[in-house]
C-alpha positions in Angstrom: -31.1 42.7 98.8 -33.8 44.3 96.7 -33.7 42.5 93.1 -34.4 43.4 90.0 -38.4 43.6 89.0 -38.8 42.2 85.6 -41.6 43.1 83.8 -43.6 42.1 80.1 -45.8 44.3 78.9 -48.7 43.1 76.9 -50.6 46.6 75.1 -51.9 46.8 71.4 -51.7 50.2 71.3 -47.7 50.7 69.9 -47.3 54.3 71.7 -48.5 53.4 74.8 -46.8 50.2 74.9 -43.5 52.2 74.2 -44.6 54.8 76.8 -45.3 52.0 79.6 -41.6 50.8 78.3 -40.1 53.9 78.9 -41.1 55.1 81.9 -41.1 51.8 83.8 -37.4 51.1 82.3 -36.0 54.4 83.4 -36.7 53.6 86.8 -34.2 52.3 89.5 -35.2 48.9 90.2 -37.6 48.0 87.6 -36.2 46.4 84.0 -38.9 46.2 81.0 -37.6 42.3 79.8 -40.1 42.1 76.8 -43.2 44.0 75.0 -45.3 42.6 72.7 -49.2 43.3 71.3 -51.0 40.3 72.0 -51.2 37.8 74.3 -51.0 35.2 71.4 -47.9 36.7 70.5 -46.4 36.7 73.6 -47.1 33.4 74.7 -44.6 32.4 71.6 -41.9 33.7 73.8 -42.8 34.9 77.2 -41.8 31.6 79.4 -38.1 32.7 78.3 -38.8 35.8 79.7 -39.3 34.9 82.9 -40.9 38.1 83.9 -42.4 38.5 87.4 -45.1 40.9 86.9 -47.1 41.0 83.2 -48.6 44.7 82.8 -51.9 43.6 80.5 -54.1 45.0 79.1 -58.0 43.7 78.6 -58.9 45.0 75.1 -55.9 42.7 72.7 -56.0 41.8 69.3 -56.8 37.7 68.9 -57.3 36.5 72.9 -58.4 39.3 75.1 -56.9 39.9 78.5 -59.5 38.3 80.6 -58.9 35.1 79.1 -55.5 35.6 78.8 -54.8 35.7 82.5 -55.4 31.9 83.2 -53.2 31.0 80.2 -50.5 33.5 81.3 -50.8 32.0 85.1 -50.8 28.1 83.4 -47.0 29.5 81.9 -45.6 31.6 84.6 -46.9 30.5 87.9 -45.1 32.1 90.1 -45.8 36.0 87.7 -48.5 38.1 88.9 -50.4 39.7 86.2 -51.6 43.7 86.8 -54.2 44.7 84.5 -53.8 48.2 82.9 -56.9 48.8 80.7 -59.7 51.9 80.1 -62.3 49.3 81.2 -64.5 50.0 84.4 -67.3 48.0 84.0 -68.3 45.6 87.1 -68.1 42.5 85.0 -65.1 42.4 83.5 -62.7 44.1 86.9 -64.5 40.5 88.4 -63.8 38.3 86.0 -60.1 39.8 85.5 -59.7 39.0 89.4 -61.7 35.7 89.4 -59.4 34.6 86.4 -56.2 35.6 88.6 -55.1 39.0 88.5 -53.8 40.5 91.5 -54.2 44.5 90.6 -56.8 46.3 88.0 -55.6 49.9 87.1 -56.9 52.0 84.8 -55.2 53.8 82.3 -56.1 57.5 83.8 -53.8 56.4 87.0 -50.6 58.5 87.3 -47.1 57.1 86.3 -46.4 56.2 90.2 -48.8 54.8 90.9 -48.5 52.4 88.1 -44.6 51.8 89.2 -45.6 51.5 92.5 -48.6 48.7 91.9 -45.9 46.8 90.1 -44.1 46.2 93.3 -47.2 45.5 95.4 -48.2 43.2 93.4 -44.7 41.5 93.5 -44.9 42.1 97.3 -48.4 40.3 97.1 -50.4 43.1 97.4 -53.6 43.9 95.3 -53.9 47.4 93.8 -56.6 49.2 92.5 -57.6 52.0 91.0 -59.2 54.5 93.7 -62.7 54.4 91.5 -62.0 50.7 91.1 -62.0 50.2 94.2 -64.6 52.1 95.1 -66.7 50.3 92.5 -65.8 47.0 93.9 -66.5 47.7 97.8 -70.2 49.4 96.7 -70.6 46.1 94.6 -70.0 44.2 98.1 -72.0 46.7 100.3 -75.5 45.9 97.8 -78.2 44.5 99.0 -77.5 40.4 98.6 -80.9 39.9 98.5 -81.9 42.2 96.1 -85.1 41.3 93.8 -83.4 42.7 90.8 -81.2 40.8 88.1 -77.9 41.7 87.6 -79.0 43.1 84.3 -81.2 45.0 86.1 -79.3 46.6 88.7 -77.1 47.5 85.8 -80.1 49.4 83.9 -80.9 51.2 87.2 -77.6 52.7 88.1 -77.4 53.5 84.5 -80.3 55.7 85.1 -79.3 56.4 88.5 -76.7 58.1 86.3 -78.9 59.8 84.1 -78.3 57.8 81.2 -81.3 57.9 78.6 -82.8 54.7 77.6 -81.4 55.1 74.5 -78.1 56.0 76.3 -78.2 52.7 78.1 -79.0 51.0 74.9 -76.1 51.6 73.2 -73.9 51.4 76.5 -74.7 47.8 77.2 -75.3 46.6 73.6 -79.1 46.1 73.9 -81.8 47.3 72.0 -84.2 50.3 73.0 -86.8 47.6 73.2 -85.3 45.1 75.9 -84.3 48.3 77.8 -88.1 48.8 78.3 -88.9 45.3 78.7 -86.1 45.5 81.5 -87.2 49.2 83.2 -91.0 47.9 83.0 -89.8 44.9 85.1 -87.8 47.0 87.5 -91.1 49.0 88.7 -92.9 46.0 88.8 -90.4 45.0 91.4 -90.2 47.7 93.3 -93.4 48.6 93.1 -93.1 52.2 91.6 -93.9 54.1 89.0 -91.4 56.4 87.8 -87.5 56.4 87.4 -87.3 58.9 90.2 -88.8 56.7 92.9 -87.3 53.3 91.2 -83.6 55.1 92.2 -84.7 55.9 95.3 -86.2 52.7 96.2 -83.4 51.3 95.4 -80.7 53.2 97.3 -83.5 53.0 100.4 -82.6 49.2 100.5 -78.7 49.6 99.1 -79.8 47.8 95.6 -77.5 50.1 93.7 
């Protein structure tokens, strides 16, 4: 027999917590056990709650979600935790899965989908968002061997993107100056001269 999913749902923002509430409650199968808006809150109470899949999300009040998947896993072992965030940025989908989650949605990704990740992940699956998914299989297919920093990889499919410098700046919390410092080092490495022939460069030998 098919039991009962129980789910927590950790979300700061009240009306989408109540939304997430809502729609996952009013579906056969699926029972909303507790809701809170931090992880530091919830932690208070969730063992008692015995949910089997926590719905989180990455940007909290007090411990963010990243963190807060090892402390959840350390209380529930046997939950799986599905991230549910706005957040698409390399970095942080890896660390969310290197820290234990087993599915990273984002918050653009229809109401089905979201009910239906909730049983994969209790079935052990691993869903994704199809462009987080996408962003983590081109992250595998670079070039391992590429001469450029992470940093700098970053800075080149920003422009790749057509993001000004002053764009990027802002983007990844830098100032103007170290994006220069960084763009200057990226021609030296790939020994070219202007932004057009440092993106193609790069996707010649799959660095971005």
């Amino acid at each position: 027999m098919n039991r009962t999913i129980k789910i927590t749902i950790i979300e700061d923002d009240e009306t989408i917590r109540n939304g997430y509430a809502y729609l996952i409650g009013a579906t056969e199968g699926y029972e909303v056990v507790s809701s809170y808006s931090s992880y530091d809150e919830a932690a208070k109470k969730i063992i008692t709650d015995r949910p089997d899949v926590v719905l989180l999300d990455i940007e909290l009040p007090g411990t963010n979600g990243v963190d807060a998947i090892p402390k959840l896993k350390k209380l529930l072992p046997q939950c799986y935790v599905l991230i549910l965030t706005v957040y698409e940025s390399e970095k942080l989908i890896f660390n969310a899965l290197a820290n234990g989650a087993s599915g990273y949605l984002t918050k653009n990704t229809p109401s089905a989908k979201i009910i239906e990740s909730i049983k994969e992940v209790k079935d052990g699956g691993g869903p994704m968002s199809i462009n987080i998914a996408k962003l983590v299989i081109r992250s595998f297919q670079k070039n391992q061997e590429s001469p450029l920093s992470r940093r700098e990889t970053q800075i080149l499919e920003l422009i790749g993107d057509g993001k000004s410098r002053s764009q990027i700046a802002k983007e990844l919390f830098i100032d103007l100056e170290t994006v220069r410092s960084h763009i200057k080092n990226i021609y030296v490495k790939l020994d070219v001269n202007s932004r057009a022939d440092a993106i193609k460069m790069a996707k010649q030998n799959k660095l971005i």
